[in-house]
Biopython code that builds the backbone (N, CA, C, O; Angstrom):
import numpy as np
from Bio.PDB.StructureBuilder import StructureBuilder

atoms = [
    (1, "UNK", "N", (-10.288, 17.137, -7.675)),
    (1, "UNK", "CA", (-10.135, 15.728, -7.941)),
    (1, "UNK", "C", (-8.918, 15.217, -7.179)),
    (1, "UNK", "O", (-7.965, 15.993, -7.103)),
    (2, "UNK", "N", (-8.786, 13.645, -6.423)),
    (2, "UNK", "CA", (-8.160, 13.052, -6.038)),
    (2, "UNK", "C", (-6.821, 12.838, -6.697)),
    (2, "UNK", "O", (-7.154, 12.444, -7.815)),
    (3, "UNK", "N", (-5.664, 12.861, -6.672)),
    (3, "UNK", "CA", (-5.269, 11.946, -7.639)),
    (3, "UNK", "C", (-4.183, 11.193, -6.583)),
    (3, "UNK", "O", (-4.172, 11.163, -5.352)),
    (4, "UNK", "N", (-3.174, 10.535, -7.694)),
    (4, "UNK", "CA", (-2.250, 9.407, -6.778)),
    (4, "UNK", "C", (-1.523, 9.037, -7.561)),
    (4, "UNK", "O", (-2.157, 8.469, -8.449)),
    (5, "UNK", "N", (-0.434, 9.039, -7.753)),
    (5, "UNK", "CA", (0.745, 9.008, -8.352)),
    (5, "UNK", "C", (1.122, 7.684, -9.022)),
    (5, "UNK", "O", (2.229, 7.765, -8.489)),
    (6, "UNK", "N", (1.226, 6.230, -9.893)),
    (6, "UNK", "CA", (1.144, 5.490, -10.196)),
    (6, "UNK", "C", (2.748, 5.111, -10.695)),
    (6, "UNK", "O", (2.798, 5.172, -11.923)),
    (7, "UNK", "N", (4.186, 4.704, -10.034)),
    (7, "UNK", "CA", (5.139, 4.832, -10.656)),
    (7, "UNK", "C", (5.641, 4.216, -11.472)),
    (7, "UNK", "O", (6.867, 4.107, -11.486)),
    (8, "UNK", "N", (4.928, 3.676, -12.319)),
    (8, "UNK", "CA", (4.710, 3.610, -14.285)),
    (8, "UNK", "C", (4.053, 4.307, -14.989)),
    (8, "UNK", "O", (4.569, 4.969, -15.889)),
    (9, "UNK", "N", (2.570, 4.315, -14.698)),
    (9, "UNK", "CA", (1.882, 5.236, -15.895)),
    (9, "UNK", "C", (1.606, 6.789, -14.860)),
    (9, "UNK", "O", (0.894, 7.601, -15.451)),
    (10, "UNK", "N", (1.975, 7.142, -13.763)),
    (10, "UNK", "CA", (2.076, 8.646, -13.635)),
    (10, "UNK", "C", (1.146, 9.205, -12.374)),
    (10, "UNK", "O", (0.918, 8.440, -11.437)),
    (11, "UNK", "N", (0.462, 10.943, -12.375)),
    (11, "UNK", "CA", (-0.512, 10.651, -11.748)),
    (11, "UNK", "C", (-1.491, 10.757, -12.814)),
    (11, "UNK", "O", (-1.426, 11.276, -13.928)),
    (12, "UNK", "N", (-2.833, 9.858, -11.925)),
    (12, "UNK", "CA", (-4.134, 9.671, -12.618)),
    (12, "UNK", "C", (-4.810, 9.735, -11.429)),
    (12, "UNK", "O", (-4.263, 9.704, -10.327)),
    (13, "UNK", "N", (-6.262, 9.843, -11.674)),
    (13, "UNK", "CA", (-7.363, 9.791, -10.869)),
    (13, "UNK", "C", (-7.628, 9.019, -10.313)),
    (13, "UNK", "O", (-7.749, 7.926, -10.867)),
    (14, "UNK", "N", (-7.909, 9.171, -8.667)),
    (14, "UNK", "CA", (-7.614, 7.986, -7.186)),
    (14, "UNK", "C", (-8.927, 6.749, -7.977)),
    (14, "UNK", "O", (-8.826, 5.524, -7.918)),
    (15, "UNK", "N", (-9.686, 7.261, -8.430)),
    (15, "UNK", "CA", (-10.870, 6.578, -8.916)),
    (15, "UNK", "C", (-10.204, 4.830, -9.561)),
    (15, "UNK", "O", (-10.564, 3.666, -9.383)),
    (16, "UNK", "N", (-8.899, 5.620, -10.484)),
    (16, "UNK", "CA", (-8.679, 4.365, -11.391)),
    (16, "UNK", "C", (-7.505, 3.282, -10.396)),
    (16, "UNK", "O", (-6.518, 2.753, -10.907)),
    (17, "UNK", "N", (-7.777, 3.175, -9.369)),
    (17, "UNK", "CA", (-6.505, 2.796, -8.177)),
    (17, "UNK", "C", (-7.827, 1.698, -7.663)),
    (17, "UNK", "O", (-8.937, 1.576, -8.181)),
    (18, "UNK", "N", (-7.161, 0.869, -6.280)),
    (18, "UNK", "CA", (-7.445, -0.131, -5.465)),
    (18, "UNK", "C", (-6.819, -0.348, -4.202)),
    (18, "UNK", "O", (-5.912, -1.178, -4.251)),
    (19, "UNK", "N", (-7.092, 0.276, -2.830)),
    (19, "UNK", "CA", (-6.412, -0.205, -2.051)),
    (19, "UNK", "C", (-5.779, -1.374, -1.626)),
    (19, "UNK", "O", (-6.751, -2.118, -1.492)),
    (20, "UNK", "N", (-4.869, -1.981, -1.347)),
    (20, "UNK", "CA", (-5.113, -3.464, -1.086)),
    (20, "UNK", "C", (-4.331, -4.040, 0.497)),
    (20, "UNK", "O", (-3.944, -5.140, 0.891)),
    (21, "UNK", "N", (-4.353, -3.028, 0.931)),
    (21, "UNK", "CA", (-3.963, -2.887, 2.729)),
    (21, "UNK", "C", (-2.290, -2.593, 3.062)),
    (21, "UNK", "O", (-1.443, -2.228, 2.247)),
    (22, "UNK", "N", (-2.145, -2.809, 4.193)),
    (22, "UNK", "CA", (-0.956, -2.377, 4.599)),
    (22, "UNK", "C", (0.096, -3.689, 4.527)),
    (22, "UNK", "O", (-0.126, -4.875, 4.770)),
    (23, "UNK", "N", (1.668, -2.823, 3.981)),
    (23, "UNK", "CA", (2.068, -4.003, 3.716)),
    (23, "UNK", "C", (2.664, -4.219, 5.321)),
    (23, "UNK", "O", (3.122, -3.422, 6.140)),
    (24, "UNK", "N", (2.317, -6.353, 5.360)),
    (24, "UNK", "CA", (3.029, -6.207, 6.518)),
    (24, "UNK", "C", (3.931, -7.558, 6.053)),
    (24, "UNK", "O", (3.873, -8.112, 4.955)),
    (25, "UNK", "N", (4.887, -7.975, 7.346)),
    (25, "UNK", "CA", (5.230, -9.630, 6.561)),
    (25, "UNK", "C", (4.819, -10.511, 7.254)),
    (25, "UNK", "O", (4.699, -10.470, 8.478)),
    (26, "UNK", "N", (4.504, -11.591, 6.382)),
    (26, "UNK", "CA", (3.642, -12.327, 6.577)),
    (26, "UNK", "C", (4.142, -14.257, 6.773)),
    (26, "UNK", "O", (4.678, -15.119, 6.076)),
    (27, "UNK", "N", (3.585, -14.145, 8.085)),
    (27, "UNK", "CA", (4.169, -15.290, 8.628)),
    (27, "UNK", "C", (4.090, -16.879, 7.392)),
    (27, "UNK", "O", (3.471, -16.866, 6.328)),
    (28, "UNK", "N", (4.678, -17.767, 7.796)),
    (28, "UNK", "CA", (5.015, -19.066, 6.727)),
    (28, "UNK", "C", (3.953, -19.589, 7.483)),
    (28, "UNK", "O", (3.754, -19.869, 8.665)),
    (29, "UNK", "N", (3.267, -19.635, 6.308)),
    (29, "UNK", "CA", (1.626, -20.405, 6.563)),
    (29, "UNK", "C", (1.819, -22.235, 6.718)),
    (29, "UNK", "O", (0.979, -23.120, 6.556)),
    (30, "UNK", "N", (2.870, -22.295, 6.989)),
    (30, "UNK", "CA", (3.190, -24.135, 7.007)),
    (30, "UNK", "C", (3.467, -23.978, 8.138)),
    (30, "UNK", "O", (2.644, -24.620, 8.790)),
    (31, "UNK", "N", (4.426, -23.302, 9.027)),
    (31, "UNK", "CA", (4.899, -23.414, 10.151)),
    (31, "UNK", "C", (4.352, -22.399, 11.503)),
    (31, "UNK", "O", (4.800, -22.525, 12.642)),
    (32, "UNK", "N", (3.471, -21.554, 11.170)),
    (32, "UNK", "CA", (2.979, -20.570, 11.837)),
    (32, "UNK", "C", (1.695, -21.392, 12.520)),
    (32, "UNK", "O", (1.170, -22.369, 11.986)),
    (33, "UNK", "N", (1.248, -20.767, 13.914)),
    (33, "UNK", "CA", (-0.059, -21.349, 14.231)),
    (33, "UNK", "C", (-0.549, -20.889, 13.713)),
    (33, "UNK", "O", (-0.319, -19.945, 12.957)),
    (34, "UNK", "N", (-2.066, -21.854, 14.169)),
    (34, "UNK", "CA", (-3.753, -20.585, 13.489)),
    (34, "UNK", "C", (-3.371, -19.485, 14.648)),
    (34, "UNK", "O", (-2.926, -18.471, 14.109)),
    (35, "UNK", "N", (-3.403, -19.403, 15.799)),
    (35, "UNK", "CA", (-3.165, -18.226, 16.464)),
    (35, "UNK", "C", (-2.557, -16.859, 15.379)),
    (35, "UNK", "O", (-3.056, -15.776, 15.075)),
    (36, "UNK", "N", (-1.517, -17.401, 15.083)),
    (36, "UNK", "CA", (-0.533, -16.715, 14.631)),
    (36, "UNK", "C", (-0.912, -16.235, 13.000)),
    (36, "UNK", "O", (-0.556, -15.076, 12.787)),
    (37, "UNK", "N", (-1.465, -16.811, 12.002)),
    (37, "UNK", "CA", (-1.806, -16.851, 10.817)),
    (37, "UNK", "C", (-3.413, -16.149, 11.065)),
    (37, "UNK", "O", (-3.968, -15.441, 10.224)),
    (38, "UNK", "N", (-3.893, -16.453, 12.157)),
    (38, "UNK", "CA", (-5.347, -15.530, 12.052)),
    (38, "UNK", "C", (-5.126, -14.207, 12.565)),
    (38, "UNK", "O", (-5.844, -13.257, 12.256)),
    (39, "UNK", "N", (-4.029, -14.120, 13.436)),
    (39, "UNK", "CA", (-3.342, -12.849, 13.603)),
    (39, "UNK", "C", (-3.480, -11.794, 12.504)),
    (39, "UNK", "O", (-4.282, -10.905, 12.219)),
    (40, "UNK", "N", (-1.866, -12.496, 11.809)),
    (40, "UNK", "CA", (-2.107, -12.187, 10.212)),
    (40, "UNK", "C", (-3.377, -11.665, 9.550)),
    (40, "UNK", "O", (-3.408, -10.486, 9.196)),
    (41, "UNK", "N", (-4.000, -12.140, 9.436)),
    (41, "UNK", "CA", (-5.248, -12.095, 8.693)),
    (41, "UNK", "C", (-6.024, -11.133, 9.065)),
    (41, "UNK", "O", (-6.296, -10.224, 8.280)),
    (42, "UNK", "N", (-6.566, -11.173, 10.469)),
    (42, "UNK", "CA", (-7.871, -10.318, 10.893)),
    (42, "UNK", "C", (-7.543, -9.167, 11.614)),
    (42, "UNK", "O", (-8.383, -8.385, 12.059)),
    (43, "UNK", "N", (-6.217, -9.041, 11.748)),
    (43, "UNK", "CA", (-5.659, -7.840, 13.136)),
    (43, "UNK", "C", (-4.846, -6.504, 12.134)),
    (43, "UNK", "O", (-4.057, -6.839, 11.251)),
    (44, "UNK", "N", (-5.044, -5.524, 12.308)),
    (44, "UNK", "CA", (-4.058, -4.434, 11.699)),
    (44, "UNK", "C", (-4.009, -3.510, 13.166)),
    (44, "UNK", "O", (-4.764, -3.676, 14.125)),
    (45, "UNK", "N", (-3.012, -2.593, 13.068)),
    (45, "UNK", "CA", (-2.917, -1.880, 14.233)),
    (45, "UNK", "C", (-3.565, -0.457, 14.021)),
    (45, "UNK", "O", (-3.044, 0.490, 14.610)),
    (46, "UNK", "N", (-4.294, -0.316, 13.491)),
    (46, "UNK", "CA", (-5.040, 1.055, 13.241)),
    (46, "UNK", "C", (-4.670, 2.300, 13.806)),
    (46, "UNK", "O", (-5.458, 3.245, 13.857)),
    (47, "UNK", "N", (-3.391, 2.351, 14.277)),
    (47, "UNK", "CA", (-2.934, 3.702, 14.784)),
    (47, "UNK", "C", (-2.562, 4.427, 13.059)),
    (47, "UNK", "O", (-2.145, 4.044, 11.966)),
    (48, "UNK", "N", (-3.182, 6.062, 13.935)),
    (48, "UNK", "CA", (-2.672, 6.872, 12.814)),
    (48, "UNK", "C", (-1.390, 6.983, 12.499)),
    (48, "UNK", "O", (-0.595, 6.642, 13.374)),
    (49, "UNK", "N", (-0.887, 7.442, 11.288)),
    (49, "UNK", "CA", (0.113, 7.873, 11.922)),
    (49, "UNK", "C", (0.927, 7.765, 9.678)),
    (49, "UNK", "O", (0.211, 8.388, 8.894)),
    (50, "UNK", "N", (2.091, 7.110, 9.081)),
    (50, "UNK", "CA", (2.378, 6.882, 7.875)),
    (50, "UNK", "C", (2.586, 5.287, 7.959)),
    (50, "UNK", "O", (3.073, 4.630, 8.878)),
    (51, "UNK", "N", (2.128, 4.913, 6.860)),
    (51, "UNK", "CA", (1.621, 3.046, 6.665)),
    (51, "UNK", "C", (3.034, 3.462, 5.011)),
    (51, "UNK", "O", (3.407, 4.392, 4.295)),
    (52, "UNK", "N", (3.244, 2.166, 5.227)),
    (52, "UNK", "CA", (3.490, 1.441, 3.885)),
    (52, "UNK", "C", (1.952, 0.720, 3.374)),
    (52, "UNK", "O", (1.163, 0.140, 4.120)),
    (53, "UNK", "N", (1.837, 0.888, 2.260)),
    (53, "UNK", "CA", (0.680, 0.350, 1.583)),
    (53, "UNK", "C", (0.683, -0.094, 0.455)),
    (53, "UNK", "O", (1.511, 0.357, -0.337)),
    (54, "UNK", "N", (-0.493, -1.389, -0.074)),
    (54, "UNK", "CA", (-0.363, -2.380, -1.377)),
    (54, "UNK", "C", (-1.257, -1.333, -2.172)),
    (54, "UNK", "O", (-2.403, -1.181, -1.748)),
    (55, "UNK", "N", (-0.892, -0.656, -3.188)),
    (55, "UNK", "CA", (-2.126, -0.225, -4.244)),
    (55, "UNK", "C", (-1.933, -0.920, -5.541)),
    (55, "UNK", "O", (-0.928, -1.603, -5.740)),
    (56, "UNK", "N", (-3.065, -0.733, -6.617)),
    (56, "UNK", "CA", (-3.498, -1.440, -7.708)),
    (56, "UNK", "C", (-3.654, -0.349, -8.497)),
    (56, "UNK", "O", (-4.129, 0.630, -7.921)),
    (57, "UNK", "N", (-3.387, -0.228, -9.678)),
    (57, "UNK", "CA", (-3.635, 0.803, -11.064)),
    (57, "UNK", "C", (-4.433, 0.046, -11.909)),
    (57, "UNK", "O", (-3.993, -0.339, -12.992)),
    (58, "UNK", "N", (-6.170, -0.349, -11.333)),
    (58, "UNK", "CA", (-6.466, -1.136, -12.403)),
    (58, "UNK", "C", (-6.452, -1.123, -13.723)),
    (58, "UNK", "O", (-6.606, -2.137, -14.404)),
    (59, "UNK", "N", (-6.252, 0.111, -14.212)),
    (59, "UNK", "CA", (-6.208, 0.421, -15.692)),
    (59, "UNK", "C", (-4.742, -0.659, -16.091)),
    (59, "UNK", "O", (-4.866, -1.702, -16.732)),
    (60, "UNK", "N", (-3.747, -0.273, -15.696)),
    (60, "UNK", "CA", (-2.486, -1.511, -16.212)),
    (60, "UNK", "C", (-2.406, -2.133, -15.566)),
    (60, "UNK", "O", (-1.192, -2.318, -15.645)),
    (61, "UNK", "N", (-2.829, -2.962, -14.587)),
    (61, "UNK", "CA", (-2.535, -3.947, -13.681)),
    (61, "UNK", "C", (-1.415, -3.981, -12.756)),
    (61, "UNK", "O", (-0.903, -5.015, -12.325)),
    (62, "UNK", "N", (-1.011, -2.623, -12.436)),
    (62, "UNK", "CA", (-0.155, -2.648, -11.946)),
    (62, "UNK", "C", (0.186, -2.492, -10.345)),
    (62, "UNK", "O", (0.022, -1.379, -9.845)),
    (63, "UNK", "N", (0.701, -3.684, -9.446)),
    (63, "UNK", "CA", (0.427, -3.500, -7.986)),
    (63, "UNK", "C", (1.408, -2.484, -7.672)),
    (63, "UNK", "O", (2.228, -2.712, -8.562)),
    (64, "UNK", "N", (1.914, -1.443, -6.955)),
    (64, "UNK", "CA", (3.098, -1.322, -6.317)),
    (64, "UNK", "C", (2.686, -0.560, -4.344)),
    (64, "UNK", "O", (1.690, -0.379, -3.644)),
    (65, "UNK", "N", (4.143, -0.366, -4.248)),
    (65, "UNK", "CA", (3.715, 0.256, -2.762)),
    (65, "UNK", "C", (3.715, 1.842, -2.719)),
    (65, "UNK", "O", (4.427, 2.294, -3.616)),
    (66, "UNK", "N", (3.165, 2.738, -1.995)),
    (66, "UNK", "CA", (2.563, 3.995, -1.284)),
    (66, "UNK", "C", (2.529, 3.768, 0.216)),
    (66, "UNK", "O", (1.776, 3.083, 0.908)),
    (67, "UNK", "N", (4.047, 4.902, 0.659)),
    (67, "UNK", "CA", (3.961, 5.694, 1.900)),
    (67, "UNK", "C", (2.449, 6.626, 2.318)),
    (67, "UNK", "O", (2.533, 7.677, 1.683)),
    (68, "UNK", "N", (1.511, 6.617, 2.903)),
    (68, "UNK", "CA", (0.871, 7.190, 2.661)),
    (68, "UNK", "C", (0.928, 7.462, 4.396)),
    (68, "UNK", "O", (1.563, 6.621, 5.032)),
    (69, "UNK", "N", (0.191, 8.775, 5.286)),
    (69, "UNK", "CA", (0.074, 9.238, 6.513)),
    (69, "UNK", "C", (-1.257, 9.251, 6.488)),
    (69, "UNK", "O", (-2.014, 10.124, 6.064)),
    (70, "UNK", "N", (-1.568, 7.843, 7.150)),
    (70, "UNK", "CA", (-3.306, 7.986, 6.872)),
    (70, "UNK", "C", (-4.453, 8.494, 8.400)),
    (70, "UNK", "O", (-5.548, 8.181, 8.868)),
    (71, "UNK", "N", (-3.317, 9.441, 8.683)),
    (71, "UNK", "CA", (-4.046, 10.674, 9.278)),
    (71, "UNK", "C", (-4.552, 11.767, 8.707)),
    (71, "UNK", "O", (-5.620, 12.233, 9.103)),
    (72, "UNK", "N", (-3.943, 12.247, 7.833)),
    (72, "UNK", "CA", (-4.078, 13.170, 7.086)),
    (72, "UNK", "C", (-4.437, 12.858, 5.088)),
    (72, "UNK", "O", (-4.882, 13.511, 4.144)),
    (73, "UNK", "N", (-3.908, 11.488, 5.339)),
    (73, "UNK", "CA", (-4.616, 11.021, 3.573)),
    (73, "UNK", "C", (-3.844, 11.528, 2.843)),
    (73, "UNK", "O", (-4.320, 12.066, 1.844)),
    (74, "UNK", "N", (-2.263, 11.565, 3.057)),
    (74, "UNK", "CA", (-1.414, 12.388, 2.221)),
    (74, "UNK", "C", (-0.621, 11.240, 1.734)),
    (74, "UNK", "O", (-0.325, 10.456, 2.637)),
    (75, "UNK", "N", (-0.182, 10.914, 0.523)),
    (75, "UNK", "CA", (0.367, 9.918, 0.109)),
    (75, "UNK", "C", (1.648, 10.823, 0.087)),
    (75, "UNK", "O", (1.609, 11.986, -0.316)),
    (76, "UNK", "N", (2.863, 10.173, 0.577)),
    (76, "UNK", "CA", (4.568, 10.421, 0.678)),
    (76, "UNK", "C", (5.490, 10.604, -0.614)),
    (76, "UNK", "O", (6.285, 11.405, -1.104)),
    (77, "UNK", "N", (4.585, 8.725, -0.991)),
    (77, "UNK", "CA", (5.603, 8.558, -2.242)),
    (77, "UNK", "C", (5.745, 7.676, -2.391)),
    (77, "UNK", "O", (5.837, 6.929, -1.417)),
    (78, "UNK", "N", (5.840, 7.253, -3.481)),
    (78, "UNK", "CA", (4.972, 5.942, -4.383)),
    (78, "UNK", "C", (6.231, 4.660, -4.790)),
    (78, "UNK", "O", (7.332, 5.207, -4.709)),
    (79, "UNK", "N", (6.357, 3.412, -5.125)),
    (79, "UNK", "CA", (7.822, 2.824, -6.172)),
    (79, "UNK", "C", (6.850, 1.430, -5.892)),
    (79, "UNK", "O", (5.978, 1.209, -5.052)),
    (80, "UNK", "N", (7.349, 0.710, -6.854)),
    (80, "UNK", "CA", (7.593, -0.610, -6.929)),
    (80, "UNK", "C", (8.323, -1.379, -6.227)),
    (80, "UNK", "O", (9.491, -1.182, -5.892)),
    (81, "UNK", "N", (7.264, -2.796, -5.849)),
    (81, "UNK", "CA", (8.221, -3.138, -5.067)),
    (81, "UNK", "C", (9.321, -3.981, -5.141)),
    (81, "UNK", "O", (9.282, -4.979, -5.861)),
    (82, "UNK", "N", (10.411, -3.664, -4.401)),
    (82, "UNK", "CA", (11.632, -4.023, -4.646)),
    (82, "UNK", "C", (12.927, -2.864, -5.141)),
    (82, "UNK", "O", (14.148, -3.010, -5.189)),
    (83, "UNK", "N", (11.888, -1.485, -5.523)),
    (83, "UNK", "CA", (12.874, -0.952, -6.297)),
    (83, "UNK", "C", (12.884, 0.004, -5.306)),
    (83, "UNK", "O", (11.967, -0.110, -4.493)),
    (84, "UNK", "N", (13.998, 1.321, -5.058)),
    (84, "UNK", "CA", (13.994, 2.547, -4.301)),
    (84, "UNK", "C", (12.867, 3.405, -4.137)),
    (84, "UNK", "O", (12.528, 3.734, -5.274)),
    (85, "UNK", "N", (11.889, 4.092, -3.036)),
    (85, "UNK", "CA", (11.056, 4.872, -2.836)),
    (85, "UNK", "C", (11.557, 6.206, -3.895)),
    (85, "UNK", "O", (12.665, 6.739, -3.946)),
    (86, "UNK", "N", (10.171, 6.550, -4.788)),
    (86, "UNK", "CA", (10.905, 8.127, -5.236)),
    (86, "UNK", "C", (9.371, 8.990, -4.655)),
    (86, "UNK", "O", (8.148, 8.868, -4.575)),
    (87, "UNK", "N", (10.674, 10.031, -4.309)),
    (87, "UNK", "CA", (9.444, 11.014, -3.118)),
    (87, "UNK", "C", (8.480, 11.728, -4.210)),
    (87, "UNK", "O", (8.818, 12.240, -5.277)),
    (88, "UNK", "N", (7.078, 11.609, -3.597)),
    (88, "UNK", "CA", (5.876, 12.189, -4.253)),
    (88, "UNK", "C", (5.943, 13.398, -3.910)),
    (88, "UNK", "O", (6.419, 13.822, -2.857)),
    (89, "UNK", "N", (5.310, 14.228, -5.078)),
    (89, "UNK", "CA", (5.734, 15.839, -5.078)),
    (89, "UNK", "C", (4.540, 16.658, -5.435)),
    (89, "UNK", "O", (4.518, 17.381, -6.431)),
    (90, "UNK", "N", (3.507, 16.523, -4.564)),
    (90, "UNK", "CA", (1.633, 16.700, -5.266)),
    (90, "UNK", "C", (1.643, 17.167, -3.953)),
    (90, "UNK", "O", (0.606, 17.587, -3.440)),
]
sb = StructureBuilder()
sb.init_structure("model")
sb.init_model(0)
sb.init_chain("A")
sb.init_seg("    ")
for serial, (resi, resn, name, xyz) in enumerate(atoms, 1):
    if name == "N":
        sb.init_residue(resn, " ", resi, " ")
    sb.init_atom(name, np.array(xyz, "f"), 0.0, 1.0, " ", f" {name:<3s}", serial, name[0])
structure = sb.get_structure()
C-alpha cells in the first residue's frame, strides 16, 4: 500500500489524499497579461526531477505542501504552508 505522510493527522493511505499541482507563484491577475496569466494556467515545466507540491487530506480538509521527486514518486517531506519543512522518513 501507498501511503503519504499528512502533517496533522500522520501517515494514511495515498487513496485518502488529492493532488492539486505544483506549487508555483502566481502572477496578479489585475496586472498580468492574458499572455502571461494563460501562461500561468496551462504551462508546467514537466521536467523530472523534485517539485514542491499542493496536496489535500480529504478526510480533514486539510491542504498542505509535499517535496516530492516525481521521477522516482518519492515524497521528501511534507509541512504546512507557511510553517518549516519536516523531513519524511518512509
Amino acid at each position: 500500500m501507498k501511503l503519504l505522510t499528512c502533517p496533522v493527522n500522520g501517515t494514511r493511505p495515498v487513496s485518502e489524499f488529492v493532488y492539486g499541482g505544483e506549487v508555483r507563484p502566481m502572477p496578479d491577475p489585475a496586472g498580468c497579461t492574458d499572455v502571461e496569466w494563460a501562461d500561468y494556467v496551462f504551462n508546467r515545466s514537466g521536467i523530472p526531477g523534485v517539485k514542491i507540491e499542493w496536496w489535500y487530506h480529504s478526510a480533514s480538509g486539510t491542504w498542505f505542501h509535499a517535496e516530492r521527486d516525481v521521477a522516482t514518486d518519492r515524497v521528501l517531506r511534507t509541512w504546512m504552508p507557511g510553517e518549516a519543512p519536516v523531513a519524511y522518513t518512509k
